[in-house]
MMTF fields as JSON, N, C-alpha, C and O atoms, coordinates in Angstrom:
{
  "mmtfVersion": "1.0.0",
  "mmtfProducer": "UNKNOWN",
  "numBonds": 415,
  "numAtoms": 416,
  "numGroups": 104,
  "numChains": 1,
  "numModels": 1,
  "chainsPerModel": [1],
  "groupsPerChain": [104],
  "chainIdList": ["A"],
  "bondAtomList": [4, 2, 8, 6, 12, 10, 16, 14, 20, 18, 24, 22, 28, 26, 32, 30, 36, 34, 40, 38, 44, 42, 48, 46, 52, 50, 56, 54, 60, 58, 64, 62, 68, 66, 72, 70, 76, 74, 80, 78, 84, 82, 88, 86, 92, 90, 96, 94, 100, 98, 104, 102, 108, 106, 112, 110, 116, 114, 120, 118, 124, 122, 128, 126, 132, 130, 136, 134, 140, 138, 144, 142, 148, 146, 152, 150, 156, 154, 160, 158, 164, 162, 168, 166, 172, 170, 176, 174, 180, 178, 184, 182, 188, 186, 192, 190, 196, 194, 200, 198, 204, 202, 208, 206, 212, 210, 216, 214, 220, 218, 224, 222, 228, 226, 232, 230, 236, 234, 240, 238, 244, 242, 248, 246, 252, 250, 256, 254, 260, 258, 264, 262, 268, 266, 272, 270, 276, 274, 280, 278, 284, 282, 288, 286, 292, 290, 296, 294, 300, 298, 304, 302, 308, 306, 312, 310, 316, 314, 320, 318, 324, 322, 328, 326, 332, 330, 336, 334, 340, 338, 344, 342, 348, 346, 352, 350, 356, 354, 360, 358, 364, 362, 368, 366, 372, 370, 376, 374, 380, 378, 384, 382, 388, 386, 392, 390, 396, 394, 400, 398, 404, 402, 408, 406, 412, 410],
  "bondOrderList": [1, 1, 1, 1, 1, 1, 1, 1, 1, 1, 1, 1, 1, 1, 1, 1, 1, 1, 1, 1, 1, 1, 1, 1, 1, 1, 1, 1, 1, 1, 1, 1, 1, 1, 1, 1, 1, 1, 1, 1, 1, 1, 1, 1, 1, 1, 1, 1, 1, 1, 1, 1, 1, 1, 1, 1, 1, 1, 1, 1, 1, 1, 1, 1, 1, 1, 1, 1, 1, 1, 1, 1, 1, 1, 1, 1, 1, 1, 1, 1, 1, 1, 1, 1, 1, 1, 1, 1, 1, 1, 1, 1, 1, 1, 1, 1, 1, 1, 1, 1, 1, 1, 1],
  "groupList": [{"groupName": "UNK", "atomNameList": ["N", "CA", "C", "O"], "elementList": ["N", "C", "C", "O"], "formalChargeList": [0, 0, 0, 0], "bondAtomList": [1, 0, 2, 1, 3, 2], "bondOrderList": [1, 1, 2], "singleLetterCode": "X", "chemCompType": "L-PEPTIDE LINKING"}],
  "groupTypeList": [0, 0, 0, 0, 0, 0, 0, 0, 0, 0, 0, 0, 0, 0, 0, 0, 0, 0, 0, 0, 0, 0, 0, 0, 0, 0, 0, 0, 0, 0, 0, 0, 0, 0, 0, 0, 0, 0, 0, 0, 0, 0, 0, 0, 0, 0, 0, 0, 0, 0, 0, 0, 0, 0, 0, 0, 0, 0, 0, 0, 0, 0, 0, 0, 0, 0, 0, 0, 0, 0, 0, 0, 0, 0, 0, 0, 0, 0, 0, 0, 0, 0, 0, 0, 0, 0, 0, 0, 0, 0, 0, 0, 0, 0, 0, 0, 0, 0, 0, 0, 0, 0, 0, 0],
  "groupIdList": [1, 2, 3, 4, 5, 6, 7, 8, 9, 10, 11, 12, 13, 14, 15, 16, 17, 18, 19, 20, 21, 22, 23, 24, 25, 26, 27, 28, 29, 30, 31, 32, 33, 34, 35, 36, 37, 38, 39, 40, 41, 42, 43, 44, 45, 46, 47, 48, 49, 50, 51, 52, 53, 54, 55, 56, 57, 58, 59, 60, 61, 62, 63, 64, 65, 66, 67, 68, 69, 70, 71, 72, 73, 74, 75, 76, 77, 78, 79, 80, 81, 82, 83, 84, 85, 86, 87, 88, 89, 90, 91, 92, 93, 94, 95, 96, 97, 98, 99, 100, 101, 102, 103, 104],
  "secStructList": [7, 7, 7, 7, 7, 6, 6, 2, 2, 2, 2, 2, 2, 2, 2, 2, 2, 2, 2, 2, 2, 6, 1, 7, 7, 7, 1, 1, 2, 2, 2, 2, 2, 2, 6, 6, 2, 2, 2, 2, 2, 2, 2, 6, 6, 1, 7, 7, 7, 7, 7, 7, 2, 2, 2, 2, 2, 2, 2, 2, 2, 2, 2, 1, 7, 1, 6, 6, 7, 1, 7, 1, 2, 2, 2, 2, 2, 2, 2, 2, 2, 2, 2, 2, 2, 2, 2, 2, 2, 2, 2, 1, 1, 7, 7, 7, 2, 2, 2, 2, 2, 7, 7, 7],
  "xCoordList": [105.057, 105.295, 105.494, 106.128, 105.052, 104.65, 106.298, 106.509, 106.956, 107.925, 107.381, 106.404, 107.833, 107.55, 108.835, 109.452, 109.224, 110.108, 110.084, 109.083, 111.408, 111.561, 110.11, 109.162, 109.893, 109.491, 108.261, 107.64, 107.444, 106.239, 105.887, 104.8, 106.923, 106.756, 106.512, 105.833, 106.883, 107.376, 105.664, 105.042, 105.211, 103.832, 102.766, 101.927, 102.879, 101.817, 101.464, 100.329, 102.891, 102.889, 102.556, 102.072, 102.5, 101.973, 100.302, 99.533, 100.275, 98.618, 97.676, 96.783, 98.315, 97.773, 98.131, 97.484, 98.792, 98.979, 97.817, 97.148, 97.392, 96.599, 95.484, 94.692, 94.782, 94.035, 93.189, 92.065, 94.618, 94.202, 93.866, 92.672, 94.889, 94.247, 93.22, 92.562, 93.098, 91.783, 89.645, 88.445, 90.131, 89.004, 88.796, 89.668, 87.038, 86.539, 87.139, 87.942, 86.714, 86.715, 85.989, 84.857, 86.598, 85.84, 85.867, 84.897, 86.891, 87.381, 87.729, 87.484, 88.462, 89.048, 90.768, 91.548, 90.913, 92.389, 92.476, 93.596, 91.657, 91.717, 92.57, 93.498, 92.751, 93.679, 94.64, 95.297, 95.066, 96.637, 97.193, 98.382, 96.602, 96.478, 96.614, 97.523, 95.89, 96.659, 97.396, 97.65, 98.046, 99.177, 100.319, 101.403, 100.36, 101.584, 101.142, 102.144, 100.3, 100.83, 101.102, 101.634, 100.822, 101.727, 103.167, 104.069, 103.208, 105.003, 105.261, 106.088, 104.765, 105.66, 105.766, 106.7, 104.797, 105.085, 105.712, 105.584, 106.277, 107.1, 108.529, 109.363, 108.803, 110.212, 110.601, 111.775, 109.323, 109.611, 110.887, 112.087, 110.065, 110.753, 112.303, 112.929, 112.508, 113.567, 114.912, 114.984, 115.835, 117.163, 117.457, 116.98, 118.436, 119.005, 120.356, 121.136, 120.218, 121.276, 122.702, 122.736, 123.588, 124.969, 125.693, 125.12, 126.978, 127.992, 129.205, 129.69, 129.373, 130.832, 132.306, 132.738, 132.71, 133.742, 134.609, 135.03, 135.225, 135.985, 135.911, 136.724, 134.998, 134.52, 134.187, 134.26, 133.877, 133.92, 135.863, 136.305, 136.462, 137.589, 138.264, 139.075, 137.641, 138.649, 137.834, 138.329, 136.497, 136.261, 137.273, 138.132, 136.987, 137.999, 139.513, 140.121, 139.738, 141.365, 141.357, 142.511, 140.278, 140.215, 139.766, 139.965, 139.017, 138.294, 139.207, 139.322, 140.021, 141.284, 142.117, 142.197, 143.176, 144.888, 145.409, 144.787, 146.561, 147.518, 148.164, 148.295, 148.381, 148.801, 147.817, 148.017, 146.537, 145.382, 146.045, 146.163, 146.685, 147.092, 148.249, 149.18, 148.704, 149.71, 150.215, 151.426, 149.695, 149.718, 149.28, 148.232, 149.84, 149.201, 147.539, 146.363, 147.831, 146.699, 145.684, 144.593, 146.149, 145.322, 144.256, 143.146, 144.56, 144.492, 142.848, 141.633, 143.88, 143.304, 141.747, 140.658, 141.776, 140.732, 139.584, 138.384, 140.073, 139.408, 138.54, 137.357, 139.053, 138.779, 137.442, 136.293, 137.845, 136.931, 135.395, 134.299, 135.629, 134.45, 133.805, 132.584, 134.737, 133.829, 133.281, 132.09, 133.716, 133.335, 131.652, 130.539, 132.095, 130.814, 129.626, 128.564, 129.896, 128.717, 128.59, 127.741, 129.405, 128.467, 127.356, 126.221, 127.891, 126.886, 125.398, 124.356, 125.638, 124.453, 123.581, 122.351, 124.523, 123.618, 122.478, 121.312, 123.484, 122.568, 121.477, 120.289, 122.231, 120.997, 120.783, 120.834, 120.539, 120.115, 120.525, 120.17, 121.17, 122.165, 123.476, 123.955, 124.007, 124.86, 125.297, 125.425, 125.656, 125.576, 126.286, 127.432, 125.39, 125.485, 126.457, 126.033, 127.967, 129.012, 128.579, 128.259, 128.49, 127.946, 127.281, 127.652, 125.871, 124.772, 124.997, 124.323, 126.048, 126.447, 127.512, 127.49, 128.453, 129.447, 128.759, 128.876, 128.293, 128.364, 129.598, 130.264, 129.88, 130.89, 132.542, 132.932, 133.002, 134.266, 135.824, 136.897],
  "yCoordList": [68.99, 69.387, 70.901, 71.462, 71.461, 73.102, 73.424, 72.669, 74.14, 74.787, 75.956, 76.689, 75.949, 76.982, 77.706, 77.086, 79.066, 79.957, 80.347, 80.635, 80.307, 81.089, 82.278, 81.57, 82.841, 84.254, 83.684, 83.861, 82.871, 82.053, 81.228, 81.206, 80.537, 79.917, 80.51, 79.76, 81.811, 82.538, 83.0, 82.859, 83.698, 84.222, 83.149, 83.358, 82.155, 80.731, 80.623, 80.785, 80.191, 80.489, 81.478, 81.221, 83.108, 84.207, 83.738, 83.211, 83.964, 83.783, 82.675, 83.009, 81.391, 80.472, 80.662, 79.807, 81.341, 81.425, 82.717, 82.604, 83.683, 84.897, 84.457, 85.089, 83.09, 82.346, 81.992, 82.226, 81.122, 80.233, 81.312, 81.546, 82.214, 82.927, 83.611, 83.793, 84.024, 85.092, 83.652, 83.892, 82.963, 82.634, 81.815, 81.395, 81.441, 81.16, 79.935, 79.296, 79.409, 77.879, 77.073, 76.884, 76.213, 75.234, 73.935, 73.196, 73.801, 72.443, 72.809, 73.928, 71.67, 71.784, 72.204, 72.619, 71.957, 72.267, 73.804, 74.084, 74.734, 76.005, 76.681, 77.155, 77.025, 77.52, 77.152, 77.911, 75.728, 75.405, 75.744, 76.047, 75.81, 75.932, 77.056, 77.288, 78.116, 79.869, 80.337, 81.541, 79.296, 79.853, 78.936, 79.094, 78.168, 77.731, 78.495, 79.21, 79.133, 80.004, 81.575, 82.599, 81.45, 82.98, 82.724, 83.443, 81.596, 81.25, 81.196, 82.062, 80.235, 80.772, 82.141, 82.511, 82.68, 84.109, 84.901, 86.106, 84.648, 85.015, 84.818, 85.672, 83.824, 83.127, 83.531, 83.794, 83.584, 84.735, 85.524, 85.41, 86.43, 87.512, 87.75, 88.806, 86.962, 86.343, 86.38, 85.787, 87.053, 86.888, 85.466, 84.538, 85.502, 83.836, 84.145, 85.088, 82.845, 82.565, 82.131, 81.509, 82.505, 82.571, 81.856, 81.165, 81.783, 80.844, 81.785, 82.354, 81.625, 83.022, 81.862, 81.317, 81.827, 80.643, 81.271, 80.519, 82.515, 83.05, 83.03, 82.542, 83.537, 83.228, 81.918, 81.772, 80.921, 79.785, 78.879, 78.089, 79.408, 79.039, 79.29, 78.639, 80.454, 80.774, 80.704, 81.157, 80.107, 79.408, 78.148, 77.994, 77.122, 75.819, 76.414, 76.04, 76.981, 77.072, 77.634, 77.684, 78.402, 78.203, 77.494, 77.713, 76.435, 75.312, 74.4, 73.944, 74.035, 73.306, 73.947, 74.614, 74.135, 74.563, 73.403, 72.437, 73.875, 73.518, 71.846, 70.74, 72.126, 70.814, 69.787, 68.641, 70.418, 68.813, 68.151, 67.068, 68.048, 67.671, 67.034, 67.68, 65.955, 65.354, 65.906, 66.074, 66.055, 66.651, 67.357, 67.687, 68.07, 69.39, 68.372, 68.722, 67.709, 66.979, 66.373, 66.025, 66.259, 65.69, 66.755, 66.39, 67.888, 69.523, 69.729, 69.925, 69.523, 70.323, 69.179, 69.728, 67.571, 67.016, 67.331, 67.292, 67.616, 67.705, 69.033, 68.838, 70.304, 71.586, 71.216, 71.468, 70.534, 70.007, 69.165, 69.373, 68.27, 68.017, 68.859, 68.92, 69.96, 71.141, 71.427, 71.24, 72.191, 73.287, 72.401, 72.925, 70.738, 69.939, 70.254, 70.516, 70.214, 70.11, 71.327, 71.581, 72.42, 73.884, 73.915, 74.336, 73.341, 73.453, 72.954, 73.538, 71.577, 71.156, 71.692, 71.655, 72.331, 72.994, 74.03, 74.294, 74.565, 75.851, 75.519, 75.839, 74.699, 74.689, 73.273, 72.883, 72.483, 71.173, 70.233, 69.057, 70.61, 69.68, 70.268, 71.214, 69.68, 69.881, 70.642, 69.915, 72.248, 72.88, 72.198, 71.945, 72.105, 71.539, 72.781, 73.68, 72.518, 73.31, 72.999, 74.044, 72.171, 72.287, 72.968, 73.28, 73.391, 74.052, 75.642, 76.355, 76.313, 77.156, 77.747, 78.911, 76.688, 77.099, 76.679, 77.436, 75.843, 75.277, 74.42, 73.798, 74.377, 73.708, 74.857, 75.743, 74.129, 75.202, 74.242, 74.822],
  "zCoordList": [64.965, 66.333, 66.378, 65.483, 67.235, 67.39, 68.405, 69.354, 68.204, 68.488, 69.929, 69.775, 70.665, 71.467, 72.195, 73.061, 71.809, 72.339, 73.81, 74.466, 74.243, 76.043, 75.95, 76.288, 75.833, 75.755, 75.663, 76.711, 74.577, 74.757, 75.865, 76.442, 76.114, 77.142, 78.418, 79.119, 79.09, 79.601, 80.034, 81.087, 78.478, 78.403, 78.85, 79.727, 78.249, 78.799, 79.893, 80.341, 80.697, 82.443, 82.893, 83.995, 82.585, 82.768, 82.766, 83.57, 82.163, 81.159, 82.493, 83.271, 82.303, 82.617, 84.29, 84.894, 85.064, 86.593, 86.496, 87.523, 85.836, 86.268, 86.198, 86.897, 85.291, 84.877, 86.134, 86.578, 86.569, 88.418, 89.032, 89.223, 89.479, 90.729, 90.925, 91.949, 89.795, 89.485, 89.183, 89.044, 89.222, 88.907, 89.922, 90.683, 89.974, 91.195, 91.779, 91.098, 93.4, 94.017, 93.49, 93.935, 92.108, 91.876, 92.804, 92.972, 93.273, 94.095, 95.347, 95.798, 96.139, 97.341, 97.223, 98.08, 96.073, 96.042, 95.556, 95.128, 95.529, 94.29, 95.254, 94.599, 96.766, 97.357, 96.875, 96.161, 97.142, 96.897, 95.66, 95.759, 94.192, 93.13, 92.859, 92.063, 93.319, 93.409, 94.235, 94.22, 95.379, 95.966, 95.248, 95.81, 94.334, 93.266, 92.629, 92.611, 91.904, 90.719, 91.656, 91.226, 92.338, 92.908, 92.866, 92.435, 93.381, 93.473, 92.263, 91.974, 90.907, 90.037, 89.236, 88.523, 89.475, 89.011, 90.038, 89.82, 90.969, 91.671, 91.355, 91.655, 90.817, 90.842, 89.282, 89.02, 87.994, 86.867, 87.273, 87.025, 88.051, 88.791, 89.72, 89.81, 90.086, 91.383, 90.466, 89.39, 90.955, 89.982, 89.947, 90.6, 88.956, 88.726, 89.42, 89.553, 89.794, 90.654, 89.839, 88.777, 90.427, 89.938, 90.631, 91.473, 90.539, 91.221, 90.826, 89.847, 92.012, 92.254, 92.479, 93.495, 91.223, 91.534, 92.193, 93.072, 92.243, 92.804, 94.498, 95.282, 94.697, 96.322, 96.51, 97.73, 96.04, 96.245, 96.309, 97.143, 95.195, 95.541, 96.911, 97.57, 97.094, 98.239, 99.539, 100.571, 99.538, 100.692, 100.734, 101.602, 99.466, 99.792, 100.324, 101.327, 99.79, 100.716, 101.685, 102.111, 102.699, 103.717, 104.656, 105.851, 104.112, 104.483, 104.821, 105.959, 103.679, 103.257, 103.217, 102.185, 104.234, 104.247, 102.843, 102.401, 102.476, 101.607, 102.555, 102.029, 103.659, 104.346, 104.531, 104.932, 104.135, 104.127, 103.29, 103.863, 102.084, 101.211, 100.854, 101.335, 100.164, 100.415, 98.657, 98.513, 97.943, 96.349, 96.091, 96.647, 95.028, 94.166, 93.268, 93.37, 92.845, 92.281, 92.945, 92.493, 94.15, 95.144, 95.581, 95.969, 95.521, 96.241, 94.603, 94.639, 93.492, 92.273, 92.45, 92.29, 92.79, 92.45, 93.489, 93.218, 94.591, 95.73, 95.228, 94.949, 95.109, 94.398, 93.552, 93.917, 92.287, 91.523, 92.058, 91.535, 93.119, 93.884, 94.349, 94.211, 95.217, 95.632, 95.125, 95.377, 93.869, 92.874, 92.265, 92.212, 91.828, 91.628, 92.285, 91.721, 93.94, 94.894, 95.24, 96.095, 94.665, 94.44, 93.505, 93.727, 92.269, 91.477, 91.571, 91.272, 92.127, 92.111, 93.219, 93.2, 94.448, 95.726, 94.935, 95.231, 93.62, 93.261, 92.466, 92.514, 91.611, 90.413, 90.068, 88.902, 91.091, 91.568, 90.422, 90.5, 89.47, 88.501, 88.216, 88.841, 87.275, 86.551, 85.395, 84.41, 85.121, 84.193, 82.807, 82.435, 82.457, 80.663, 79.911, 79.185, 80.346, 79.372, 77.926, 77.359, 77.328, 76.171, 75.411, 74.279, 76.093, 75.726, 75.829, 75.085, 76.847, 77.1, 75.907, 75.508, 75.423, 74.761, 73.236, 72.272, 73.184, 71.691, 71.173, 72.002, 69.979, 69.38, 69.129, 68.369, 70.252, 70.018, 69.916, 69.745]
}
């Protein structure tokens, strides 16, 4: 099995989107087909998106007063859902702490 690196991978999609757009209408789809590879060589490009826990915290507590709450734990789990359905708003899953940290 052939191994392929970010940076290869990276080049492939390069390669293979300049491929599409540039070469002739063979079909009925060749429009649609070079306006996806414009987009993804567009999105190459496009910063990555982040998650500002900080500004996100402090939307929930203004979202949520301290008196929605009948507990401090009640307060901390609710927090935690938020913070969940930030994540997935952004990056349509779940960040894999794992893969980020490694073995610690």
């Amino acid at each position: 099995m052939t191994i392929i690196i970010r940076g290869q991978q990276k080049q492939i999609l390069i390669d293979t989107a300049n491929h599409v757009i540039s070469r002739d209408n063979t079909s009925p789809y060749s429009e649609n087909l070079r306006e996806l590879a414009r987009i993804a060589l567009a999105s190459l490009d496009a910063d990555k998106q982040e998650l500002k826990i900080a500004e996100l915290i402090n939307k929930f507590y203004e979202r949520y007063p301290l008196a929605s709450f009948n507990k401090d734990t009640d307060r901390a789990e609710a927090l935690g859902y938020f913070l969940a359905g930030a994540e997935l708003q952004c990056f349509g899953e779940f960040i894999k702490y794992e893969e980020l940290f490694g073995d610690e």
